[in-house]
DRENTOR-453025 format. One line per 2 residues: number of its first residue (from 1); their letters; for each residue z, x, y of C-alpha. Coordinates in nm, 4 decimals. Each point is the difference from the previous one (the first is absolute). Example, Ala and Ser with C-alpha at 12.3 -4.5 7.8 and 13.67 -1.06 7.14 Angstrom:
REM DRENTOR-453025
1> AS> 0.7800,1.2300,-0.4500  -0.0660,0.1370,0.3440
END
This chain:
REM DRENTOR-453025
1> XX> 10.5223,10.0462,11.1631  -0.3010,0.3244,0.2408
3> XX> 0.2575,0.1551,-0.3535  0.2642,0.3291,-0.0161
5> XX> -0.0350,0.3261,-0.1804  -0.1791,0.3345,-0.0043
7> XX> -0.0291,-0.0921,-0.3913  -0.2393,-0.2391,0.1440
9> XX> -0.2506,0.2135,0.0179  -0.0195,0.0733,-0.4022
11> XX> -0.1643,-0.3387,-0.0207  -0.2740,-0.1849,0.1487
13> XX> -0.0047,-0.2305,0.3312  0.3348,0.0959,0.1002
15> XX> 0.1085,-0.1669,0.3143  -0.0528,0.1348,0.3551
17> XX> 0.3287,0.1700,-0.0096  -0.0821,0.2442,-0.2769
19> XX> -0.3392,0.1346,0.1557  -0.0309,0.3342,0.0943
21> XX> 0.0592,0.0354,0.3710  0.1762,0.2515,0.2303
23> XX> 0.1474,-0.0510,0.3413  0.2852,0.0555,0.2304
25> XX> 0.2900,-0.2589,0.0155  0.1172,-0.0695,0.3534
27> XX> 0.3398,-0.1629,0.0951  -0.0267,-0.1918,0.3096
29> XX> 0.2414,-0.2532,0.1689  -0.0140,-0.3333,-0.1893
31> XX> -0.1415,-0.2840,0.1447  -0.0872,-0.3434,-0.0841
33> XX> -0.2775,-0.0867,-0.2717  -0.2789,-0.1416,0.1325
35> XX> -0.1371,-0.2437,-0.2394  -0.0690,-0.3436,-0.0396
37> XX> 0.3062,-0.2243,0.0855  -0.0351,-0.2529,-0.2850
39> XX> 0.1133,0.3148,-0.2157  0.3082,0.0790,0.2072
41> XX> 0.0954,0.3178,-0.1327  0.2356,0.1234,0.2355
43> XX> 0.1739,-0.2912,-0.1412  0.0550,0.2179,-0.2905
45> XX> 0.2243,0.2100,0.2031  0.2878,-0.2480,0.0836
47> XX> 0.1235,-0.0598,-0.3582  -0.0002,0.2710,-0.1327
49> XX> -0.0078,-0.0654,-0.4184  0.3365,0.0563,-0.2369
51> XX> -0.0259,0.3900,-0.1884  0.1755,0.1727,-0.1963
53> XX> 0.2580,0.3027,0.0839  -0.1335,0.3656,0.0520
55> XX> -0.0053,0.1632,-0.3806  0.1940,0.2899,-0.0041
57> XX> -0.2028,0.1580,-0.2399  -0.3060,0.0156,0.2546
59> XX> 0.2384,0.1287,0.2894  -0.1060,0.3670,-0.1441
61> XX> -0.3359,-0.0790,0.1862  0.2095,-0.0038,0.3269
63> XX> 0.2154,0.3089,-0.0776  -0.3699,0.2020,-0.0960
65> XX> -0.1039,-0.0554,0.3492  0.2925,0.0846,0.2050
67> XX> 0.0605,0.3608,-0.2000  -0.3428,0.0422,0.1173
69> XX> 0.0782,-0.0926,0.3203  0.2990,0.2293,0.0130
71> XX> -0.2109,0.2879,-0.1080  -0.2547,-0.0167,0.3210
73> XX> 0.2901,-0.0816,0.2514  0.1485,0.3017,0.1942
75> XX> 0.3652,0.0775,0.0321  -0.0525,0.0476,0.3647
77> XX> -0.0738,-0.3330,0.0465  0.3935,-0.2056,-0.0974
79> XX> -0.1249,-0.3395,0.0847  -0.2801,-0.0114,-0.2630
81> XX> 0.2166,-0.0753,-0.2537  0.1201,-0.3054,0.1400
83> XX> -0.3598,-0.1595,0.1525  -0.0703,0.0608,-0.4005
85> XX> 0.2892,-0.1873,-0.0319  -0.0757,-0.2682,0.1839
87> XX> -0.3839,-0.0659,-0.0942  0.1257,-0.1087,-0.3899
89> XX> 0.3221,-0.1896,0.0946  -0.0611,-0.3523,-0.0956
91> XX> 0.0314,-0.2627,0.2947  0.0684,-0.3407,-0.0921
93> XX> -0.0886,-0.0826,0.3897  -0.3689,0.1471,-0.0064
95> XX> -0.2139,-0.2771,-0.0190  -0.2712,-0.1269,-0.2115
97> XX> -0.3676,0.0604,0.1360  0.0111,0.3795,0.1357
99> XX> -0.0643,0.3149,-0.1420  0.2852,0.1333,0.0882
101> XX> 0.1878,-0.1731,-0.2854  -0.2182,0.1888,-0.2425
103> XX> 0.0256,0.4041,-0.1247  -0.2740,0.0995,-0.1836
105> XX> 0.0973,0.2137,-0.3166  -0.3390,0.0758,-0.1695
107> XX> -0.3770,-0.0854,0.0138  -0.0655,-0.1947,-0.3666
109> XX> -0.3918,-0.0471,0.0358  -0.2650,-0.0036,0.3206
111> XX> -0.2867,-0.2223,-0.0332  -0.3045,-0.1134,0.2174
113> XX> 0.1845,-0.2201,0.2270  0.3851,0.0358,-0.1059
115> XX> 0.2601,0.2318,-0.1333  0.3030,-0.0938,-0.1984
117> XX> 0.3750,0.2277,0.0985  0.3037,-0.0221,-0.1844
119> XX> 0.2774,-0.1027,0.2446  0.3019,-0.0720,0.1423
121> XX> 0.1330,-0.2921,0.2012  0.2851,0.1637,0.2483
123> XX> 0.0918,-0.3923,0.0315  0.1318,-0.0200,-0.3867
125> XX> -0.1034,0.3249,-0.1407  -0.2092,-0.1213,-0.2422
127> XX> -0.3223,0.1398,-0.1734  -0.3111,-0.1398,0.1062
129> XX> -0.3537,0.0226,0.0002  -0.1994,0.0566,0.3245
131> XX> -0.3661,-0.0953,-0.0440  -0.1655,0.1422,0.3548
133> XX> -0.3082,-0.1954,0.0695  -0.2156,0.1707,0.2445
135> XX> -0.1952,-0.1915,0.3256  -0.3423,0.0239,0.0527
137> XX> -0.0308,-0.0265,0.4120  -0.3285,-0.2585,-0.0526
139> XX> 0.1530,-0.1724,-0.2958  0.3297,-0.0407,0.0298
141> XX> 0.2553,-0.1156,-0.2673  -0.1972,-0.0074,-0.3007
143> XX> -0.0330,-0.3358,-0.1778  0.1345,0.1030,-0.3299
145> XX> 0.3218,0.0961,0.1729  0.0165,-0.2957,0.1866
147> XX> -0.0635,-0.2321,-0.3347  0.2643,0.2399,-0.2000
149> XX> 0.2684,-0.0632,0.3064  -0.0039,-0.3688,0.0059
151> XX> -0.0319,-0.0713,-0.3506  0.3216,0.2154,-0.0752
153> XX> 0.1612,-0.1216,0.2766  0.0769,-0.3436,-0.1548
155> XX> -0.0337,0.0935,-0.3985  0.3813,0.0212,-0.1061
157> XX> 0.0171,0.0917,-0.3533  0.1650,0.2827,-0.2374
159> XX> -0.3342,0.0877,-0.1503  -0.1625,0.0529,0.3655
161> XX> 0.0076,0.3151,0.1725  0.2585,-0.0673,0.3413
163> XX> -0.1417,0.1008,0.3235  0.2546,0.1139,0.1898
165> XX> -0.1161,0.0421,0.3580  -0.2841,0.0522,0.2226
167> XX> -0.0537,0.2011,0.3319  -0.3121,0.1190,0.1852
169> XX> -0.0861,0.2832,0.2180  -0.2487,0.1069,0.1894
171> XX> -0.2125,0.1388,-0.2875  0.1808,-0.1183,-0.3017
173> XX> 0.1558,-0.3268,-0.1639  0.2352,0.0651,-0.2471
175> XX> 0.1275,-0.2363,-0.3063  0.3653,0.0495,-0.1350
177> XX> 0.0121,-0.0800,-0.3379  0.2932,0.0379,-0.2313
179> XX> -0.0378,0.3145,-0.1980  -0.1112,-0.0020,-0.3584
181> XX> 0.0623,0.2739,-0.2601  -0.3345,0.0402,-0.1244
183> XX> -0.2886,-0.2521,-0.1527  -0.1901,-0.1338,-0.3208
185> XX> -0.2722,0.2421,0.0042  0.2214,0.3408,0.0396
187> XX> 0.3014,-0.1948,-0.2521  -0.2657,0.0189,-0.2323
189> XX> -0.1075,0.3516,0.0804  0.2889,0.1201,-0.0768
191> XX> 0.0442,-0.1644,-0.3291  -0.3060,-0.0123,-0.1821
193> XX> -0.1729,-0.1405,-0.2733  0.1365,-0.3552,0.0594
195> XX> 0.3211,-0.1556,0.1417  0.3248,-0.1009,-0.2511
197> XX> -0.1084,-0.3607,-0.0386  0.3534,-0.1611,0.1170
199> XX> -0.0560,0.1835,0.3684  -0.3718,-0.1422,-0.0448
201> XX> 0.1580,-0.3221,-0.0644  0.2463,0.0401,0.3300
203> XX> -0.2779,0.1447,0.2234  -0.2883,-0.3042,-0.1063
205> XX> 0.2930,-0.2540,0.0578  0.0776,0.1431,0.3592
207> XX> -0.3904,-0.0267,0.0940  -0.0672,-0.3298,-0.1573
209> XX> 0.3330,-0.1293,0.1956  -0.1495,0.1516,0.3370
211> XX> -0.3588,-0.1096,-0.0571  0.1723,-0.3542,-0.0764
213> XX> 0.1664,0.0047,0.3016  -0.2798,0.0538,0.2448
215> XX> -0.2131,-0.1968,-0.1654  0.1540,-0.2285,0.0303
217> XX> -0.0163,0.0469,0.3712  -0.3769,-0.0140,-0.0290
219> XX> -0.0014,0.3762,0.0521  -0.2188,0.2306,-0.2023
221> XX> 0.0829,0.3548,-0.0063  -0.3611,0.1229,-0.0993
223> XX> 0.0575,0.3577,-0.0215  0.2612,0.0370,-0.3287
225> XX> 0.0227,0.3605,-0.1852  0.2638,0.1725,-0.1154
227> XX> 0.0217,0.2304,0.3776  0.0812,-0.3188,0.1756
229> XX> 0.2719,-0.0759,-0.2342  0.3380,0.1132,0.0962
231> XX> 0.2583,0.1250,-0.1943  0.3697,0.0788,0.0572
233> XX> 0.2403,0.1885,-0.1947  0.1561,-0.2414,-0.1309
235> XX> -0.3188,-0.1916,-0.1637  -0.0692,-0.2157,0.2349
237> XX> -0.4251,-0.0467,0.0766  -0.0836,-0.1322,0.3273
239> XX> -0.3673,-0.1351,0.1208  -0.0942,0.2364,0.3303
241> XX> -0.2987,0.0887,0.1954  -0.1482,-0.3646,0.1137
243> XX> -0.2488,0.1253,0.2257  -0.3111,-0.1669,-0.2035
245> XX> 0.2486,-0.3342,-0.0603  -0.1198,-0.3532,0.1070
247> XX> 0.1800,-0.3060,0.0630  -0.2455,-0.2429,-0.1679
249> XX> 0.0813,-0.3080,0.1930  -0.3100,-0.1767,-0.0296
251> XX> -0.1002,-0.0303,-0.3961  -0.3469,0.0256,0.0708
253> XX> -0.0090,0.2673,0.2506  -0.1666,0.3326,-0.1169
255> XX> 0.0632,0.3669,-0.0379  -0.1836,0.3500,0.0008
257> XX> -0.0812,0.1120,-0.3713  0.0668,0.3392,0.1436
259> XX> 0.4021,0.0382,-0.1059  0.2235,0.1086,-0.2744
261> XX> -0.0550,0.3388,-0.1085  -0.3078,0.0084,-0.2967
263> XX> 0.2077,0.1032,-0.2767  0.2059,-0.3485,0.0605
265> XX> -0.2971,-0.2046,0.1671  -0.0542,-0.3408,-0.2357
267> XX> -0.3478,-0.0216,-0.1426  -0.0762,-0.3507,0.2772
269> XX> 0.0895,0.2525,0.2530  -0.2354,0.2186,-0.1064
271> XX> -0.2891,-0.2021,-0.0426  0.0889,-0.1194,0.3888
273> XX> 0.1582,-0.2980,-0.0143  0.2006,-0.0652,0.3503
275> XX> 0.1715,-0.3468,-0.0883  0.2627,0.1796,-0.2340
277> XX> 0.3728,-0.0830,-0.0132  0.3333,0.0839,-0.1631
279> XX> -0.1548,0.0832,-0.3279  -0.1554,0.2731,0.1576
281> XX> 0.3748,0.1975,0.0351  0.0257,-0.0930,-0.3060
283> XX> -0.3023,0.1883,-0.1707  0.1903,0.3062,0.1821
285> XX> 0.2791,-0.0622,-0.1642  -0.1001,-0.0056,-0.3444
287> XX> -0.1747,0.2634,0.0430  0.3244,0.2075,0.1243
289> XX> 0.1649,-0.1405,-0.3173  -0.1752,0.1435,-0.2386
291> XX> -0.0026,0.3294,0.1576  0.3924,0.0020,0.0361
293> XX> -0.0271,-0.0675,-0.4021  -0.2981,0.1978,-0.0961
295> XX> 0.0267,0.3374,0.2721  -0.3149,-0.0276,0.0931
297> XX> -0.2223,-0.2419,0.2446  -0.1730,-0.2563,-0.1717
299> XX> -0.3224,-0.0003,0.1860  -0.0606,0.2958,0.1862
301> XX> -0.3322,0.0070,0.1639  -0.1302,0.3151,0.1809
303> XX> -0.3223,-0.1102,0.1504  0.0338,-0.2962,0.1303
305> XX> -0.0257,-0.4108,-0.0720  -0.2634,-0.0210,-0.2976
307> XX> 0.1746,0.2714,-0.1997  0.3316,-0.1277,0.0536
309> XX> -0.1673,-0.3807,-0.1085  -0.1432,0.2064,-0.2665
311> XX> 0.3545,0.1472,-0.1474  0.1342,-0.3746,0.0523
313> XX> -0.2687,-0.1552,-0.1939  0.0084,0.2878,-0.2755
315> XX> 0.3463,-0.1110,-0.0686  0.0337,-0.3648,0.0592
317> XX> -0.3876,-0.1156,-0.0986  -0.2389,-0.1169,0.2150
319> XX> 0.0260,-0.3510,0.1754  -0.2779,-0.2614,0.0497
321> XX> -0.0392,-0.3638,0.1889  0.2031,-0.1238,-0.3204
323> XX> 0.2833,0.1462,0.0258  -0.0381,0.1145,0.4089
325> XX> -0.1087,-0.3095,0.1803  -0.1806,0.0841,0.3065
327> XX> -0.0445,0.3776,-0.1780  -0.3688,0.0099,0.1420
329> XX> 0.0390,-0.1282,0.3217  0.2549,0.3443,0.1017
331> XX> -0.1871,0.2264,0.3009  0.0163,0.3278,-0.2781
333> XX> -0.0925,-0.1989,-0.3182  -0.2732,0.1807,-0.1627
335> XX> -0.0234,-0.0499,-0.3286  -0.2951,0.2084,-0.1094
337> XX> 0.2185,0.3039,0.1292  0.2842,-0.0892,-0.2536
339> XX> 0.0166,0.1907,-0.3910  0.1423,-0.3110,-0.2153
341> XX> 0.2993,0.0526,-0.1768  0.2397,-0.2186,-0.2119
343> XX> 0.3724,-0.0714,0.1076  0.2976,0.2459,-0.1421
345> XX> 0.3324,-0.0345,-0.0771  0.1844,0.1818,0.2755
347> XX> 0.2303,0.1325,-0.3003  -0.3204,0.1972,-0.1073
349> XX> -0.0365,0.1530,0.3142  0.3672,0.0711,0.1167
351> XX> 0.1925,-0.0196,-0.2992  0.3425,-0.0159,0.1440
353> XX> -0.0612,-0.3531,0.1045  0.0044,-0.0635,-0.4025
355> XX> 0.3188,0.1437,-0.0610  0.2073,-0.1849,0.2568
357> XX> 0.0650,-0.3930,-0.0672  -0.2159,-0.2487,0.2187
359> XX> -0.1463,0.3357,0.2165  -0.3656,-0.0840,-0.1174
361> XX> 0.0100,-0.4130,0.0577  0.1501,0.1067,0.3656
363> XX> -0.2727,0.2183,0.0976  -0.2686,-0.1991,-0.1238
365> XX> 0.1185,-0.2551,0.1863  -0.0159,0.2068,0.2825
367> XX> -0.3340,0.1482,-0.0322  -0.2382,-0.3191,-0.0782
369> XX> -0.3253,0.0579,0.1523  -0.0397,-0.3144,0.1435
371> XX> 0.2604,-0.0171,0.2833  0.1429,-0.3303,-0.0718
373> XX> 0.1134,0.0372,-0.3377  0.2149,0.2957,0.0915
375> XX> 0.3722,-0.0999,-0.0301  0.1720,-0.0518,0.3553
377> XX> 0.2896,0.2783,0.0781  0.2781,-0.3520,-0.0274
379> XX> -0.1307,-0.0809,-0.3467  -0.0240,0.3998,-0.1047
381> XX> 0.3698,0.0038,0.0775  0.1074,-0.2071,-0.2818
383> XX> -0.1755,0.1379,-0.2165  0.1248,0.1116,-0.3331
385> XX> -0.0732,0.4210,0.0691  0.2886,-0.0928,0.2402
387> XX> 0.2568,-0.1406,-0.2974  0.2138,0.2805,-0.0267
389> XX> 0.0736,-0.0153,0.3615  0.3255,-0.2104,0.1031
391> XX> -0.0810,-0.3577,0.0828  0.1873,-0.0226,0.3354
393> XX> -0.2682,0.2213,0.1772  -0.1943,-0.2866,0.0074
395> XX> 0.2936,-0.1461,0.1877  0.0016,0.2769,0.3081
397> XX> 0.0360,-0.0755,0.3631  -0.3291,0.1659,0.1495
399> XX> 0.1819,0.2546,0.1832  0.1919,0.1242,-0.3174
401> XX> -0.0564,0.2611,-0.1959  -0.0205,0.0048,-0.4256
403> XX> 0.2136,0.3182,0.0070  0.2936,-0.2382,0.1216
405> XX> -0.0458,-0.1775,-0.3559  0.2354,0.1468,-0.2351
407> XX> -0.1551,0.1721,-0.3042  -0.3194,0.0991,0.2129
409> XX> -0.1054,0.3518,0.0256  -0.2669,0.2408,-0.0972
411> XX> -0.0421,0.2055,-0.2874  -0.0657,0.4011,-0.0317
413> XX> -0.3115,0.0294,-0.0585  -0.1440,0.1651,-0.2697
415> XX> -0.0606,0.3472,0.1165  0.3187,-0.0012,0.1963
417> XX> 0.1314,-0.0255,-0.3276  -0.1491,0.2755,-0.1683
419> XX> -0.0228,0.2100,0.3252  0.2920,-0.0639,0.2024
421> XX> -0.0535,0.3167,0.2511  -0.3183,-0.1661,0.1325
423> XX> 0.1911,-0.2187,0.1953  0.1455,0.2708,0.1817
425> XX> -0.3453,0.2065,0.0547  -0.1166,0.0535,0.3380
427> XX> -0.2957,-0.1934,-0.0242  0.1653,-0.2821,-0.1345
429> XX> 0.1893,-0.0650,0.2693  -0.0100,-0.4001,0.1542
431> XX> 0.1396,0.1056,0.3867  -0.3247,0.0390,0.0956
433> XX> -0.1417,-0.2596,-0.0434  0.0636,-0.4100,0.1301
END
């Protein structure tokens, strides 16, 4: 998920859309994406996906910019007015596949090779996001974007991000993605010092339901943290950003070491192995649980693989060939460079997980050293954290959503409880973000 806010940069290895880079944005006629045909993404463009209606809560976004627009027009010119007019009626005849169909309201976040606009469709007038992917002449469509387009093009599922639309010009290719409210790293920004532990509940069901999903489509999304986790107003957390995803095919095919951002990167990763799988998403994800619980990140590294294997062993002991098979034979095992240190209880070190019934069994299941004793996402579902939870979820369509389940919502959280204005601060605010 090449990932999706300027929070981004407040952590390490944020994607390439959160790096610092500056650069005009130039609207050209649309024309067809040159790729590889196997992908067929213009494909994208003739069936166009089921949304929502236009919230009328966001259509203040729409009335900001046109009282700016009427305070640079002139009254000597009468027909401005209604060419304004005109450029935000919606069109149910403009077609997919042209920018034309898009207004731009507001730049979100610019990165290296992309930046993400809020925006409107003028064929529905819905919100969306417009990621804006810039062309190298020499190089073309980058590979990331091309990987992210074809993967989301046939991954149908409540818990995945939508992609909307695609269209090219002659310097840009731009994604349309349905537009999310804000994510999992700036939810928990805003409400510090650990997440109510029903909404944990909700949000660590969501992502174990889309991680079961694509696994089960032998798709790894290798780049999970709480930026490229989407969530909308209503609750609902979607997986986005699958720019460093892989369709693992061929079991014994092999992978860079170099993905998933260090603070989430499982200790086989680190020491280089290349033949991982599934249970490398789901290192990520444990380690996303526990911060959601504790407030905090788990493992946060700053300089780079042998501290962050340092913090990991500090916590969770260090392994050997008995209880790591194949332990030596890893590219970055060194083991005179490793301090020895006994195993924890995770309660010791976050002690949230102790106060909240089955938390601790679920993210030690989640966060075993050696990668094949960690607990798949399709086992972690039924697992007994999840109890209070009603049991038809487990019964959902993939396309449906748990807020459809009667009963299911989120809870205030605690310092909207005690400080109610901070939901209405400036800062807080969720529009700016996808």
């Amino acid at each position: 998920m090449g990932e999706i806010l300027c929070i981004k940069a407040r952590k390490p290895g944020c994607c390439g859309c959160c790096s610092e880079r500056e650069g005009p944005q130039h609207h050209q006629e649309p024309q067809h994406v040159e790729v590889e045909s196997t992908l067929e993404l213009t494909g994208l463009n003739k069936v166009p996906h089921s949304v929502t209606s236009f919230p009328s809560p966001w259509f203040h976004t729409l009335q900001v910019e046109r009282s700016r627009k009427k305070s640079r027009r002139s009254n000597s010119d009468p027909f401005q007015e209604r060419k304004f007019m005109e450029r935000h009626q919606w069109r149910r005849g403009l077609p997919f596949g042209t920018a034309t169909s898009y207004l731009h309201l507001e730049k979100l976040c610019e990165g290296s090779y992309s930046t993400v606009y809020k925006g409107i469709s003028r064929i529905n007038g819905q919100l969306v996001a417009l990621k804006v992917i810039s062309l190298e002449t020499e190089e073309g469509v980058p590979v990331t974007a091309i990987r992210e387009a074809s993967l989301l093009k046939h991954l149908k599922h409540a818990n995945i991000v939508v992609l909307h639309d695609i269209f090219q010009t002659t310097e840009t290719l731009t994604f349309v993605f349905e537009y999310m409210h804000t994510d999992l790293a700036q939810y928990m920004a805003q409400h510090p010092g650990g997440l109510h532990p029903h909404n944990v509940m909700i949000f660590m069901f969501q992502l174990l339901r889309g991680l079961t999903y694509i696994h089960n489509q032998l798709i790894l999304h290798r780049d999970l943290k709480p930026p490229n986790l989407l969530i909308s107003c209503l609750g609902e957390l979607k997986l986005a950003d699958f720019g460093l995803a892989r369709a693992k095919s061929i079991p014994s095919h092999t992978y860079s070491c170099e993905v998933v951002t260090l603070w989430y990167r499982p200790p086989d990763v680190l020491l280089g192995a290349t033949d991982y799988s599934s249970e490398l998403d789901i290192w990520s994800a444990g380690c996303i649980f526990v911060e959601m619980l504790q407030g905090q990140p788990l493992f946060p590294g700053v300089s780079g693989a042998l501290e962050q294997l340092q913090k990991i062993w500090t916590i969770l002991g260090v392994p050997s060939e008995g209880t790591w098979p194949g332990l030596s034979k890893l590219p970055n095992y060194k083991p005179e460079r490793i301090v020895s240190s006994r195993p924890q209880r995770l309660r010791m070190i976050c002690d949230r997980l102790g106060r909240v019934p089955g938390a601790e069994d679920l993210a030690s299941r989640m966060l075993k050293t050696f990668p094949r004793e960690r607990v798949s996402a399709q086992d972690a579902l039924v697992h007994n954290f999840f109890s209070p939870l009603p049991a038809q979820l487990h019964q959902l369509p993939d396309a449906q959503s748990l807020f459809t389940v009667p009963g299911v919502r989120l809870q205030p959280e605690i310092c909207d409880i005690f400080v109610p204005h901070q939901k209405h601060h400036p800062q807080a605010s969720s529009s700016k973000f996808w």
